[in-house]
C-alpha positions, -999 to +999 in steps of 0.1 A: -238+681-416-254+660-442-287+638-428-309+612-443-334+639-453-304+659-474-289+626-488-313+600-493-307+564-485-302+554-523-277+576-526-260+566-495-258+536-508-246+541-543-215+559-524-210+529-505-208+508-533-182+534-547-163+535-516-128+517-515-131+514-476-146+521-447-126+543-427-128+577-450-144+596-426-165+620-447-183+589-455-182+579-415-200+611-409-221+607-436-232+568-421-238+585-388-259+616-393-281+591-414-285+565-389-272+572-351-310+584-343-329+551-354-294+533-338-299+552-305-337+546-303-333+514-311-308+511-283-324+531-259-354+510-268-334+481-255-321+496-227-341+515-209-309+538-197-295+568-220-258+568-211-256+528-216-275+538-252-250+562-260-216+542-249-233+514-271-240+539-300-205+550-302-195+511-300-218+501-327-205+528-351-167+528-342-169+488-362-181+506-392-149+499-407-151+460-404-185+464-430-175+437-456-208+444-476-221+481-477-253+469-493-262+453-461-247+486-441-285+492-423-290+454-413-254+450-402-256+478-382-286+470-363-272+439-360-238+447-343-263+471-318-285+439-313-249+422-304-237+450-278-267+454-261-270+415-255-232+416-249-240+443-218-268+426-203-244+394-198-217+412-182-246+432-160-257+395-152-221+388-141-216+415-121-246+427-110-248+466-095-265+476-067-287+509-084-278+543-062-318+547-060-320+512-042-291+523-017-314+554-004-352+540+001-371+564+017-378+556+052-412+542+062-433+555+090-433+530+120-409+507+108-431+490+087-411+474+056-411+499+019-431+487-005-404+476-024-392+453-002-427+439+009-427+431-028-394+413-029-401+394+002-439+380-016-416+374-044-390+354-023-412+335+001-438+328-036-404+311-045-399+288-014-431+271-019 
């Protein structure tokens, strides 16, 4: 598998420019050994969670083929990522998940409230006033 260090960007690009389409898919593989890690840090980056980077990665790269203008592969790229992540905070927004961690707080001695929730109750009652 080529990467960015065995086929320079320039060159990546000059094959671009060459390329009748997008969907041959030595050039798809090409395209993604030389970007998916910068894509997936950037998304991660954005994220915070790995397996949300990753579905979002695979996203991102599967519209390679709607590229109009390969010179602009890199910014359109980042762009569509920029796009998906925003596009998965909305519908998190929407329909909002209760996290398996928050399900299972660990039990306090005496009944006394967790941290946690000590925290979101200052935040809540800060919010009344």
């Amino acid at each position: 598998a080529m990467t960015m260090e065995t086929e320079p960007l320039a060159s990546l690009q000059a094959r671009l420019r060459a390329a009748p389409c997008m969907d041959d898919p030595t050039l798809m593989e090409t395209i993604f050994n030389a970007y998916y890690q910068r894509v997936f840090n950037f998304l991660y980056s954005y994220t915070r969670d790995w397996h949300t980077a990753q579905d979002l990665l695979i996203t991102a790269f599967s519209a390679l083929p709607g590229l109009k203008d390969p010179a602009k592969l890199t910014s359109w790229l980042f762009q569509i990522a920029r796009n998906l992540a925003n596009d998965h905070f909305r519908k998190a927004q929407r329909h909002p998940q209760l996290e398996l961690a928050d399900a299972f707080l660990p039990p306090t001695p005496a009944g006394r409230p967790h941290p946690e929730e000590s925290i979101l109750l200052q935040q809540l009652l800060a919010s009344l006033s």
